[in-house]
C-alpha positions, -999 to +999 in steps of 0.1 A: +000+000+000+010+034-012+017+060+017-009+084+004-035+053+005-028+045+037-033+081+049-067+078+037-074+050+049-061+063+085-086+093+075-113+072+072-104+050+103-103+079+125-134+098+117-156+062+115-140+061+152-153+098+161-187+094+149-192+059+164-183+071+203-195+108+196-229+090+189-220+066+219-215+096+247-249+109+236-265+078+241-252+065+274-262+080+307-235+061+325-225+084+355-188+091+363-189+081+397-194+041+388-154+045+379-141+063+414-138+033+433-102+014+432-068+006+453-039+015+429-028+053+422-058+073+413-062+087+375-079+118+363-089+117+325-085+149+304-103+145+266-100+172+238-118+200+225-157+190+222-150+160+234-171+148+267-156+121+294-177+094+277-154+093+244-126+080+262-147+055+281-129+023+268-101+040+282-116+045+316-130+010+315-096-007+312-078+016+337-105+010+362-107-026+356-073-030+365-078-012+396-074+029+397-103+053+407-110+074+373-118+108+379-134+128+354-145+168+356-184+170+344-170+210+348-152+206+314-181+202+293-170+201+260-133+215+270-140+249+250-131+273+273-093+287+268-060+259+285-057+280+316-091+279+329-097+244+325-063+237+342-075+254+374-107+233+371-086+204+369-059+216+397-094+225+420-107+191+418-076+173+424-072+192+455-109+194+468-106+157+462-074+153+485-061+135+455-021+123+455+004+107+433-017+116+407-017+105+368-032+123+345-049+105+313-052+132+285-060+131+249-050+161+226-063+195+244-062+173+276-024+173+272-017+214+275-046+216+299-028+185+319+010+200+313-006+233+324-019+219+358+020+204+362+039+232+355+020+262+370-009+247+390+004+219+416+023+237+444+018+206+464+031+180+441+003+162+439+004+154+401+027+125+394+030+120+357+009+120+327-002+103+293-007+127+269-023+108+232-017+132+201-014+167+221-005+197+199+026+205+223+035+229+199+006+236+181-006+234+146+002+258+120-037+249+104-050+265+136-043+302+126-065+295+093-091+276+114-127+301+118-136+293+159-114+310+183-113+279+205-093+263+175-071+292+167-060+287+206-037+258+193-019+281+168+022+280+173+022+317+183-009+315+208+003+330+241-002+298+267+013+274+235+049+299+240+044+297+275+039+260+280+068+256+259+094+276+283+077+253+308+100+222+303+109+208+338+078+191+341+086+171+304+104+145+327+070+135+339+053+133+308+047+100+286+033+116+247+021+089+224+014+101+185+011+083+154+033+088+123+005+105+108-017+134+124-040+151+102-048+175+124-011+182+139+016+180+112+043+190+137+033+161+152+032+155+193+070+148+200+079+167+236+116+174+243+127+160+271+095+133+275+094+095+268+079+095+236+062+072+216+060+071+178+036+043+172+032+029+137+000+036+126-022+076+118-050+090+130-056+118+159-086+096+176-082+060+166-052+057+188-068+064+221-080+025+215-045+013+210-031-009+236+000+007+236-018+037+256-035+011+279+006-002+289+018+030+292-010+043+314-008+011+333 
């Protein structure tokens, strides 16, 4: 298979993938709380823009199956509001929660909103580490061209993008899993200084479901 046919058929893979949770998290009325109980290090689970909790719920399944509490933030909505906002939501729950030793379980957005938290939010220490899938670390040069503010956010030269960046100590702590292929992020999700994993395959949403993020998360 050529590379440009198998870029479309990542394409296709990916949005079939969107549409089939997307149409999931409206359906389900599973409540958050049914995934809080567990022994092991707690996890809080960040999605993407306009994406709810419930389209990472295979995720949260086989985390909590194997024994952490998932936490998720009904507050976040559909994670529109701008990266620093959220992160205080985040950084709020964690501590009304008396959560420690946290990991954080992110998924594009999720990742700078997560990263945020870390490197300005956490005074305590109470975040451990996080996965980050497919987050624009240093944004995406479509986003300046894009026509809703909440997607122009991710453009290189967006403010909290810069100053995320000059954030680096916390990279350490950070696990960022990416495809070859991003349609959405051609700079891709590589983060200086963090264990990063190039997995073979495309897509910015079909990877969530990879077990690759499941082992690293575990």
């Amino acid at each position: 298979m050529t590379r440009a046919a198998r870029i479309a058929a990542w394409w296709l893979l990916d949005y079939a993938y969107v549409l089939y949770w997307q149409c999931r998290a409206l359906a389900d009325r599973r409540r958050p709380e049914a995934y809080s109980s567990g022994t092991l290090r707690p996890i809080v689970v960040i999605p993407g823009i306009w994406e709810t909790w419930q389209f990472m719920r295979p995720l949260v399944e086989k985390l909590h199956d194997a024994g952490h509490p998932v936490f998720v933030l009904a507050s976040l909505g559909r994670n529109t509001r701008p990266v620093p906002e959220s992160a205080a939501d985040v950084a709020d729950f964690i501590a009304q929660q008396n959560l420690r030793d946290v990991q954080l379980v992110t998924h594009s957005k999720g990742g700078l909103i997560g990263k945020y938290a870390m490197a300005l939010l956490d005074p305590d220490a109470r975040i451990a580490s996080m996965i980050a899938v497919c987050s624009p670390f240093a944004g995406s040069r479509y986003a300046p061209f894009l026509p809703l503010r909440s997607l122009r956010a991710f453009s290189p030269k967006n403010a909290t993008t810069i100053q995320l960046g000059r954030n680096s100590d916390v990279n350490a702590r950070i696990t960022s899993i990416y495809g070859e292929f991003d349609p959405h992020i051609p700079e891709g999700s590589e983060l200086p200084g963090a264990r990063n994993i190039r997995l073979a395959t495309g897509g910015h949403f079909r990877i969530l479901s990879r077990a690759e993020v499941v082992e690293a998360a575990l």
